[in-house]
VMD Tcl script that draws the C-alpha trace (Angstrom):
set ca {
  {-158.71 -117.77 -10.37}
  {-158.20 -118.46 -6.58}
  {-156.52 -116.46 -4.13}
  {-153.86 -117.88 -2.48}
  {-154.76 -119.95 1.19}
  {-152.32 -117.75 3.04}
  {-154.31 -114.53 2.17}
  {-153.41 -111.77 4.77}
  {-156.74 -110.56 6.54}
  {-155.51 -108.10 8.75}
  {-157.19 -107.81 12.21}
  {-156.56 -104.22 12.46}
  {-158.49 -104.23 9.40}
  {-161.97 -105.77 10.83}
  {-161.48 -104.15 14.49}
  {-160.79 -100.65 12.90}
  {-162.66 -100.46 9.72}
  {-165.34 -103.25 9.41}
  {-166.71 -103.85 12.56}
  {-166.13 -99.98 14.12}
  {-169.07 -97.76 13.72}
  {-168.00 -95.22 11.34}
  {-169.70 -91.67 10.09}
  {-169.24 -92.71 6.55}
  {-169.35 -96.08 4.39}
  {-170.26 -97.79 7.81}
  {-170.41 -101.40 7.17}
  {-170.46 -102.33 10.92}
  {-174.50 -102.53 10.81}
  {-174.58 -104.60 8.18}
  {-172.26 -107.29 9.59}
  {-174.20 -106.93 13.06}
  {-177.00 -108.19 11.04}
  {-174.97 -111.73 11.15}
  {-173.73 -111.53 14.44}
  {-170.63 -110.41 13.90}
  {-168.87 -107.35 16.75}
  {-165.77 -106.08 17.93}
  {-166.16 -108.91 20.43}
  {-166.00 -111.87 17.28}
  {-163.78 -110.47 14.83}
  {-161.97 -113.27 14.96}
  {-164.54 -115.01 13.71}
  {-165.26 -112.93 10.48}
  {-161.73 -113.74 9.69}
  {-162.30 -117.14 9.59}
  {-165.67 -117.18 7.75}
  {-163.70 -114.81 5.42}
  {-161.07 -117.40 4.77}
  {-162.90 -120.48 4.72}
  {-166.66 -119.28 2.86}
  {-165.40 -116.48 0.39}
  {-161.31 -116.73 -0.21}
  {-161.65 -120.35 -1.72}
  {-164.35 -118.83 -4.34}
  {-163.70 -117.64 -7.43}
  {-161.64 -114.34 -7.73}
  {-162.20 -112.51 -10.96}
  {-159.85 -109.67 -11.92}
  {-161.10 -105.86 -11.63}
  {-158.17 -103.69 -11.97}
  {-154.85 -102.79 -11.72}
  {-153.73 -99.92 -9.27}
  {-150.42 -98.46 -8.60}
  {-150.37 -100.25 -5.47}
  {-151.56 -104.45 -6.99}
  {-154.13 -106.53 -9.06}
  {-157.05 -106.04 -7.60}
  {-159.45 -109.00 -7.27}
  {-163.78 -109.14 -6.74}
  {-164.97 -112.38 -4.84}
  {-168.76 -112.60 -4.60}
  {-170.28 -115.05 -2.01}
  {-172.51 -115.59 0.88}
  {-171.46 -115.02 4.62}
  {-172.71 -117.07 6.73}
  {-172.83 -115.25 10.18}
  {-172.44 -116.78 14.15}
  {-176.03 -115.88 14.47}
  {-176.70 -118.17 10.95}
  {-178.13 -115.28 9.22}
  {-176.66 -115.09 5.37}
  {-175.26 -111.95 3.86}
  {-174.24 -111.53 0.30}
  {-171.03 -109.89 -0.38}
  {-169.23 -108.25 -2.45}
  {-165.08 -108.49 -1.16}
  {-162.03 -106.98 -2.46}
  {-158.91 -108.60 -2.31}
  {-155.35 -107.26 -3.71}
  {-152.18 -108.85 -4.74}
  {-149.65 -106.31 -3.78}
  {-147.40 -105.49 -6.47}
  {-144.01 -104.65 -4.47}
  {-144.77 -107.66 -2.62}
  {-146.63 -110.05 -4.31}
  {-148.79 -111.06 -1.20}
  {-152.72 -111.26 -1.39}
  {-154.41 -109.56 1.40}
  {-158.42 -108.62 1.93}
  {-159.34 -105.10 1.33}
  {-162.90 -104.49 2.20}
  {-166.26 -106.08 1.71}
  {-170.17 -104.97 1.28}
  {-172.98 -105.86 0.85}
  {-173.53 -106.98 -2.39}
  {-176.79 -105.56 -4.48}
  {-178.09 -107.16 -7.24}
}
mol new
graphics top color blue
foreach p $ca { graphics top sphere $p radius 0.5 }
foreach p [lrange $ca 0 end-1] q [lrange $ca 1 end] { graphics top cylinder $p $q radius 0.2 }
display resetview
């Protein structure tokens, strides 16, 4: 299935979680490998919506809080590098919106 165009990818999100070096389940390295920075989040959102939201989704579970969706794909960074990743994306239960939840790098 495919997640809806309108998709809610928070910026708070990316400046506070993905692109913030953290202690634990840092993914800000990884994304610097790209190109991407505090300075460019803006960017990742867009390279979010237009290379990975119009893939495939494919159900993985069902929480308290939504449907949980997997989309696998290729990021294509400012600096042209590729990274394969693995995103989750949720359809919110109480609300029915689809937002982004995380990404990482994707292992084979």
């Amino acid at each position: 299935m495919k997640l809806p165009a309108d998709t809610i990818i928070s910026r708070e999100k990316l400046t506070h979680y993905l692109l913030r070096a953290r202690e634990d389940h840092d993914k800000s390295g990884f994304l610097a490998l790209a190109g991407y920075s505090l300075e460019n989040a803006d960017q990742l959102a867009s390279d979010l919506r237009t290379q990975l939201l119009p893939l495939e989704a494919v159900a993985a579970e069902t929480t308290l809080y939504g449907e949980k969706f997997i989309i696998r794909g290729r990021l294509v960074g400012p600096t042209g590098r590729v990274l394969k990743v693995f995103s989750v994306w949720i359809v919110e239960k109480a609300t029915g919106l689809s937002k982004f939840v995380t990404l990482y790098p994707d292992r084979p």
